[in-house]
N, CA, C and O atoms as CSV, one atom per row, in Angstrom:
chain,resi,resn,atom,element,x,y,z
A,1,UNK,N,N,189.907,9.147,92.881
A,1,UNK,CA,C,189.429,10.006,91.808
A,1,UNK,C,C,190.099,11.364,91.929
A,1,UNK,O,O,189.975,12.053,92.942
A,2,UNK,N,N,190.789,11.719,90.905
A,2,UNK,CA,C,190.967,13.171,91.029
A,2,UNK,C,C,190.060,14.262,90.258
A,2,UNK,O,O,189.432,14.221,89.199
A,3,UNK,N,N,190.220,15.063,91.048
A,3,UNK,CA,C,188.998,16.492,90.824
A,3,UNK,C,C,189.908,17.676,90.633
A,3,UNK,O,O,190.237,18.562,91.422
A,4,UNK,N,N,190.125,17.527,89.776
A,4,UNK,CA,C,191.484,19.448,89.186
A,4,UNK,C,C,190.322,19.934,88.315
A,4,UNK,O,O,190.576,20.233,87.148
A,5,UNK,N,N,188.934,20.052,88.828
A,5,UNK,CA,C,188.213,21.016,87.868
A,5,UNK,C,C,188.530,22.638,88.030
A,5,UNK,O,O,189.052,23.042,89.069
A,6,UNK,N,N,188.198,23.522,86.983
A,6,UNK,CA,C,187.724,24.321,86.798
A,6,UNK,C,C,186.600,24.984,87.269
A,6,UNK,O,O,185.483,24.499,87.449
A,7,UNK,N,N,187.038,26.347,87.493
A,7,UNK,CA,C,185.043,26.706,87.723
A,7,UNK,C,C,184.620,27.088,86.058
A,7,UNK,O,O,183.501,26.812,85.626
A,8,UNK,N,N,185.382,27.569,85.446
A,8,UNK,CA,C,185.353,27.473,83.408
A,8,UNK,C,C,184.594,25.474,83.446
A,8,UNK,O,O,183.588,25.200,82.791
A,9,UNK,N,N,185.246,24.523,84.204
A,9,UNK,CA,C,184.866,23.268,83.523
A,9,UNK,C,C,183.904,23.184,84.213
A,9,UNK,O,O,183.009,22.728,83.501
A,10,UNK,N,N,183.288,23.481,85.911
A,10,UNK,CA,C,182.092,23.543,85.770
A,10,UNK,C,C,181.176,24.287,84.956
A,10,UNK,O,O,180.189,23.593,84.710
A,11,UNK,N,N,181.106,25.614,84.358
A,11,UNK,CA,C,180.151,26.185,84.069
A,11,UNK,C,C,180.031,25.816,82.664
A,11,UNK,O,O,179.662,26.745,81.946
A,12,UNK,N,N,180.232,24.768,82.119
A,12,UNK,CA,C,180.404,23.944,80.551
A,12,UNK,C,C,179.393,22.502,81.281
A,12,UNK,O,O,179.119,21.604,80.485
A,13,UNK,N,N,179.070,22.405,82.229
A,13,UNK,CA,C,178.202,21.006,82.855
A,13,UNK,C,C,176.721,21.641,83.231
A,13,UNK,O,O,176.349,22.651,83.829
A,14,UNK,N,N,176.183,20.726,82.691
A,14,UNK,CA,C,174.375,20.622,82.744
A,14,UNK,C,C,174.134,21.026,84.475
A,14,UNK,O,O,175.173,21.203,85.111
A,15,UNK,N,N,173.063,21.142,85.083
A,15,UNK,CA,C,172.988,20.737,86.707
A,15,UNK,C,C,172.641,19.483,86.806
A,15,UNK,O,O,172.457,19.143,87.974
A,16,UNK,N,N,172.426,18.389,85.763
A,16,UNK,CA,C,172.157,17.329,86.357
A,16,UNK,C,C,173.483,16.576,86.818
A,16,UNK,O,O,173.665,15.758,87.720
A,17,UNK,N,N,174.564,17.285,85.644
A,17,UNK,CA,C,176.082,16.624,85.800
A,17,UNK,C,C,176.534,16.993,87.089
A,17,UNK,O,O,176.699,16.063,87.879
A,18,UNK,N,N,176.795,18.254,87.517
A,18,UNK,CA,C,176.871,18.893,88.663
A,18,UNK,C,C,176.286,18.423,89.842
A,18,UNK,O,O,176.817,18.603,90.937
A,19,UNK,N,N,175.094,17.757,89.672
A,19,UNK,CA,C,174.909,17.038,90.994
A,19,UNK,C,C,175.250,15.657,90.404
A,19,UNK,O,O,175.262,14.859,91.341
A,20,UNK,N,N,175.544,15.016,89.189
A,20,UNK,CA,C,176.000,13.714,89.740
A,20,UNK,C,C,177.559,13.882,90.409
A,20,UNK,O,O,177.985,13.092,91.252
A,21,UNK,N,N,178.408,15.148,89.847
A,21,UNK,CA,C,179.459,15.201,90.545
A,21,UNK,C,C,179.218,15.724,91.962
A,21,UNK,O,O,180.231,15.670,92.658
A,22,UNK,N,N,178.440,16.076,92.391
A,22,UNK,CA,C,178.448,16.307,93.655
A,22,UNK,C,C,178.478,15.491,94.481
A,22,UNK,O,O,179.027,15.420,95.581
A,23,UNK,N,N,177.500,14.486,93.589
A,23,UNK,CA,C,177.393,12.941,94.581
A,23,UNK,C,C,178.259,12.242,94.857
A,23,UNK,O,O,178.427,11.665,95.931
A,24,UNK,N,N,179.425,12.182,93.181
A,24,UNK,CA,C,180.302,11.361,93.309
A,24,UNK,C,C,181.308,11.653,94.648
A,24,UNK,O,O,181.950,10.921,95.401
A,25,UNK,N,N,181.097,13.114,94.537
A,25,UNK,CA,C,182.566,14.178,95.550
A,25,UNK,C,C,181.970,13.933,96.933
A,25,UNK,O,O,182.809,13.903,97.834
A,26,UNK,N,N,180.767,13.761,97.271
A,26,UNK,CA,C,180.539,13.501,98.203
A,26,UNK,C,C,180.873,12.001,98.672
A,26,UNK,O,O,181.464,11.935,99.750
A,27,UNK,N,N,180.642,11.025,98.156
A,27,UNK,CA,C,180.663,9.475,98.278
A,27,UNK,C,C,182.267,9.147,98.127
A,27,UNK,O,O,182.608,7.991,98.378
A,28,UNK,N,N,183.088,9.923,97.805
A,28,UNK,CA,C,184.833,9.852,97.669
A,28,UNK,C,C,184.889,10.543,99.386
A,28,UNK,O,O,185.767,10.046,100.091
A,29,UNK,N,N,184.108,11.505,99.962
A,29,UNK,CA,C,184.585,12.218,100.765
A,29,UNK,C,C,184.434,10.910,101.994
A,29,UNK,O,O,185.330,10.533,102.749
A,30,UNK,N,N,183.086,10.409,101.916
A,30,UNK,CA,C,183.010,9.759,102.810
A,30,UNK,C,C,183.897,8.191,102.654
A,30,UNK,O,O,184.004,7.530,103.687
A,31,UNK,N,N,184.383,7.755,101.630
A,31,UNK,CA,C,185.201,6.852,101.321
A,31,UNK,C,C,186.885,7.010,101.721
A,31,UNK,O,O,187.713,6.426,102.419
A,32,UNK,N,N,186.830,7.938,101.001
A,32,UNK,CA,C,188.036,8.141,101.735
A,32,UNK,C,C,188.483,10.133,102.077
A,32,UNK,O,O,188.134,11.175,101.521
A,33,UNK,N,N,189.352,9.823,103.211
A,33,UNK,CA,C,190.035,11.261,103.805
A,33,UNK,C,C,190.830,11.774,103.350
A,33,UNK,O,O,191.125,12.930,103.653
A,34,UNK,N,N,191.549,10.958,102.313
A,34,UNK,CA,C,192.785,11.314,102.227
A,34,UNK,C,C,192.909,13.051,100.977
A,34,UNK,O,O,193.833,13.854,101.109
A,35,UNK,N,N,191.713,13.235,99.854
A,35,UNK,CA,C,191.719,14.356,99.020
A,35,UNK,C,C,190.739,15.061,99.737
A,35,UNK,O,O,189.824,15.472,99.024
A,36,UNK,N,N,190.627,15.405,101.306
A,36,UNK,CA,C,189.316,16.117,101.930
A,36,UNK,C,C,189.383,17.630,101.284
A,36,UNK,O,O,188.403,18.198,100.803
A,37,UNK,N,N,190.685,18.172,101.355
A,37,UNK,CA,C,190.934,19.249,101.122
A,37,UNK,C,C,190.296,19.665,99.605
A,37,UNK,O,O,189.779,20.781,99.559
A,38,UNK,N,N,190.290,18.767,98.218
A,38,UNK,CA,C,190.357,19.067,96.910
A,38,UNK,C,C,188.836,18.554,96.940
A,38,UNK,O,O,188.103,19.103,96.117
A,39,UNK,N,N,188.282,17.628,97.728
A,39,UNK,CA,C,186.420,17.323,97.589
A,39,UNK,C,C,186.265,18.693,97.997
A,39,UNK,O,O,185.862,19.456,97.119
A,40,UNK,N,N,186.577,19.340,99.527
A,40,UNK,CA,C,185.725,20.241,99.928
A,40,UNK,C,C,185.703,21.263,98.936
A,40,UNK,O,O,184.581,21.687,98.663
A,41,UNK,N,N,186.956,21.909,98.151
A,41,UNK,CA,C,187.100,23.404,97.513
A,41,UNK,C,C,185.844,22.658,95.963
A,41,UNK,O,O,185.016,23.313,95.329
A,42,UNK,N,N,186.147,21.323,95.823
A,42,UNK,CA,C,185.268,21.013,94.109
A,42,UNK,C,C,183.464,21.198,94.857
A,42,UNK,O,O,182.457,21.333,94.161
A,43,UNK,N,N,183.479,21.155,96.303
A,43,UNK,CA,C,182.163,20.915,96.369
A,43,UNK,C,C,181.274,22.097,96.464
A,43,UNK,O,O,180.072,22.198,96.219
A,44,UNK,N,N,182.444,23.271,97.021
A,44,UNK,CA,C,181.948,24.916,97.246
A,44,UNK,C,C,182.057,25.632,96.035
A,44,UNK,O,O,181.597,26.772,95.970
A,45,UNK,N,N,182.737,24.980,94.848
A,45,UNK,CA,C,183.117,25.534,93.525
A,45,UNK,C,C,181.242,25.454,92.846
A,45,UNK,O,O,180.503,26.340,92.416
A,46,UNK,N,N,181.052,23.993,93.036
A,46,UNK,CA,C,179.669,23.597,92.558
A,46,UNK,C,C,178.525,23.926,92.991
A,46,UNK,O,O,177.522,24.062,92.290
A,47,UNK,N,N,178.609,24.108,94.416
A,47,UNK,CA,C,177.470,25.042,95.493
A,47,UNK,C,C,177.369,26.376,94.533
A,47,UNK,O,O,176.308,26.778,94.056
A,48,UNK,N,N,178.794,27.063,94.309
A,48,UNK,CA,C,178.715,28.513,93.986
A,48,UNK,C,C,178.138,28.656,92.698
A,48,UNK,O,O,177.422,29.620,92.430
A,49,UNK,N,N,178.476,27.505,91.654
A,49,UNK,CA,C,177.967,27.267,90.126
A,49,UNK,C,C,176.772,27.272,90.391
A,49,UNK,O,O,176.325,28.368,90.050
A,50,UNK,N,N,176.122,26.745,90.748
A,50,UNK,CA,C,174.516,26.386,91.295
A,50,UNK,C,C,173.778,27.373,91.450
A,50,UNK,O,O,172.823,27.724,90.758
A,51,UNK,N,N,174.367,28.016,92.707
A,51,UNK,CA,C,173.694,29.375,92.844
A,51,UNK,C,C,173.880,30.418,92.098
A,51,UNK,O,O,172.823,31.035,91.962
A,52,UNK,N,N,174.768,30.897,91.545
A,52,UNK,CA,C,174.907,31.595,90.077
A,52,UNK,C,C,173.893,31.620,89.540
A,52,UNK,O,O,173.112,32.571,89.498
A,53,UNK,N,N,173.706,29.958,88.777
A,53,UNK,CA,C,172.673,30.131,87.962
A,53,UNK,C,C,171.348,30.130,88.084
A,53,UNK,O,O,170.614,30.102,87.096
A,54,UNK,N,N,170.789,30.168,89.632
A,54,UNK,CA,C,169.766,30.205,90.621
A,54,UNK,C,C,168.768,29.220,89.768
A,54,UNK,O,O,169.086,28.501,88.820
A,55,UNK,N,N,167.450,29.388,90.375
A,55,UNK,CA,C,166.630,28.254,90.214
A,55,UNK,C,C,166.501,27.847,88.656
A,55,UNK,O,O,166.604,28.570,87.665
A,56,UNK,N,N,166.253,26.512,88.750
A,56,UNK,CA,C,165.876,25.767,86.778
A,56,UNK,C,C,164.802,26.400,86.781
A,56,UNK,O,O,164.058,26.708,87.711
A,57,UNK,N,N,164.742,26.598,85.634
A,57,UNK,CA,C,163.010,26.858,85.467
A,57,UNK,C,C,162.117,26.267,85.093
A,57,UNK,O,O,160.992,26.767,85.117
């Protein structure tokens, strides 16, 4: 799977999308090693989106 997001294309995604991509980025990480570098930066991009927009209400 490739992940060339945006932090512009995250902040256009719901948080429910955001954590299904988190899941997905996570379940690629543990599948395979080989994009560790492009899961880890999509996964701190989405941590940071998250907290931005602090708690749902």
């Amino acid at each position: 799977m490739n992940f060339n997001l945006t932090r512009n294309d995250l902040a256009t995604k719901s948080a429910s999308q955001l954590a299904a991509l988190f899941q997905q980025a996570s379940n690629t990480v543990a599948a395979r090693q080989a994009d560790l570098a492009s899961v880890q930066s999509l996964l701190a991009m989405i941590a940071q989106e998250l907290g931005r927009r602090g708690p749902a209400p």
